[in-house]
N, C-alpha and C positions, 0 to 999 in steps of 0.2 A: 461535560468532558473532563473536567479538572480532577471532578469527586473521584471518578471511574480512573482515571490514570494514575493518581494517587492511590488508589487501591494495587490497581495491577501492580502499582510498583515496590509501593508498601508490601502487600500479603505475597503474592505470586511468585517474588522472585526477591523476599527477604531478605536471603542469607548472605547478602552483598548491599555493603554500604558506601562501594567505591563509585564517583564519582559519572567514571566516564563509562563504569556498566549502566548506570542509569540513565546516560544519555543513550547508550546503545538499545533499550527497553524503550523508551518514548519512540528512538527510529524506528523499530519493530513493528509498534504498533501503531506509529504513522503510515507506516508503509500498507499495513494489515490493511487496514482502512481503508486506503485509498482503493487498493484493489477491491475489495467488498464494496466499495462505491461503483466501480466497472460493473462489478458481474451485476450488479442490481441496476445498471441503467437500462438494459432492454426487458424484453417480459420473458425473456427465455434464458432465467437462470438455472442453471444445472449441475450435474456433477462434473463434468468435464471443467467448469471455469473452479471451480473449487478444488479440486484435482490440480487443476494448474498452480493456483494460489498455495496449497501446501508443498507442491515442489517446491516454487520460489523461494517459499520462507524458510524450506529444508535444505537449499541451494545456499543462501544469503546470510543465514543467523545459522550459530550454533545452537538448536532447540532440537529437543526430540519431539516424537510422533505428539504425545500427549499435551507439552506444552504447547507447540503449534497448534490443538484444536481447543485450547486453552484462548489462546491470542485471536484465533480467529473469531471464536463465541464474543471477546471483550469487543471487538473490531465491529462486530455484526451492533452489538450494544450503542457501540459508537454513534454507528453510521443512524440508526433509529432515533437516536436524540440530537446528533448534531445538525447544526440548519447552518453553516458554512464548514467549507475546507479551509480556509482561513487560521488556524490554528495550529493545524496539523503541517503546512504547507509552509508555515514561519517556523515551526520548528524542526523542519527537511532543512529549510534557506539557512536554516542556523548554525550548523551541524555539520551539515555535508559539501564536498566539494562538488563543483559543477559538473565532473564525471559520475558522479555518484548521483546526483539528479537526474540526469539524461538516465543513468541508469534503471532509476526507478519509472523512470516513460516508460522505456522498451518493458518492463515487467507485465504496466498495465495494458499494453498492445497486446502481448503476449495471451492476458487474460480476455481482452475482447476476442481476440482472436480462436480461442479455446473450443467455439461451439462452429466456426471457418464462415462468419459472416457476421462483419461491423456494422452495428444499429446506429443511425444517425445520433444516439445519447450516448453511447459509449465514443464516440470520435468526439462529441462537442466535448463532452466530461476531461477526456485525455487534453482535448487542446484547453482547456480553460486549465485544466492542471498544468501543466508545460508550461501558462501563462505566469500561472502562480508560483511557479516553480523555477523561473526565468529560463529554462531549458531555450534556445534558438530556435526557430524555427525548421532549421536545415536538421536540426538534433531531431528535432520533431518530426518531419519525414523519415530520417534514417532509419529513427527504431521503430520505425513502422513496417519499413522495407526489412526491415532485419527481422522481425515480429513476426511479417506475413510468410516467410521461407518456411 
């Protein structure tokens, strides 16, 4: 995970050695991640959840078309070698406020959501996240209910 994020960060998005764009490029691709964890917990991944993940990330970062499927290939990269969320989930805790993590719940709802039917590993995935992510429980429901609309 370390080699690959240093790269993204290094090569990808070079032309900036400021500080707090590089924390915004780790969110990025924390975030990337997590959802690419979503769509890949049940066996019915599709275009529709990927479709969803490029609005979000077109919604939430300033990225064009190109880099978005930039982020998403490193993210897919990610999720293949990484064996915990543990990482990615300290550096959400690090970083972001706690509306800004509830935030990132509702995204990955949003993504289970995408194909209109929650796999029992997309629900555990999101609550084990949420855990990891301190999100409330009550936060937890919400942006479910707000996901599922």
């Amino acid at each position: 995970m370390i080699k690959n994020l240093k790269s993204y960060l290094d090569e990808f998005f070079q032309e900036s050695h400021n500080e707090d764009v590089s924390h915004e490029k780790k969110i990025e691709l924390a975030t990337a991640v997590l959802m690419i964890e979503i769509s890949l917990a049940d066996e019915n991944t599709g275009d529709e959840e990927y479709k969803i993940i490029k609005n979000i990330l077109l919604e939430k970062f300033n990225l064009d078309k190109k880099d978005i499927d930039e982020l998403i290939s490193l993210a897919e990269e990610e999720v293949d070698h990484t064996v915990s969320l543990h990482g990615f989930a300290e550096l959400i805790n690090n970083h972001l406020s706690p509306e800004e993590k509830t935030e990132i719940i509702e995204y990955l709802w949003r993504v289970a959501y995408a194909d209109a039917y929650i796999h029992k590993y997309e629900e555990y995935y999101i609550r084990k996240i949420s855990d990891l992510l301190h999100v409330s429980h009550s936060d937890y429901i919400q942006t479910k209910l707000k996901a599922e609309k």
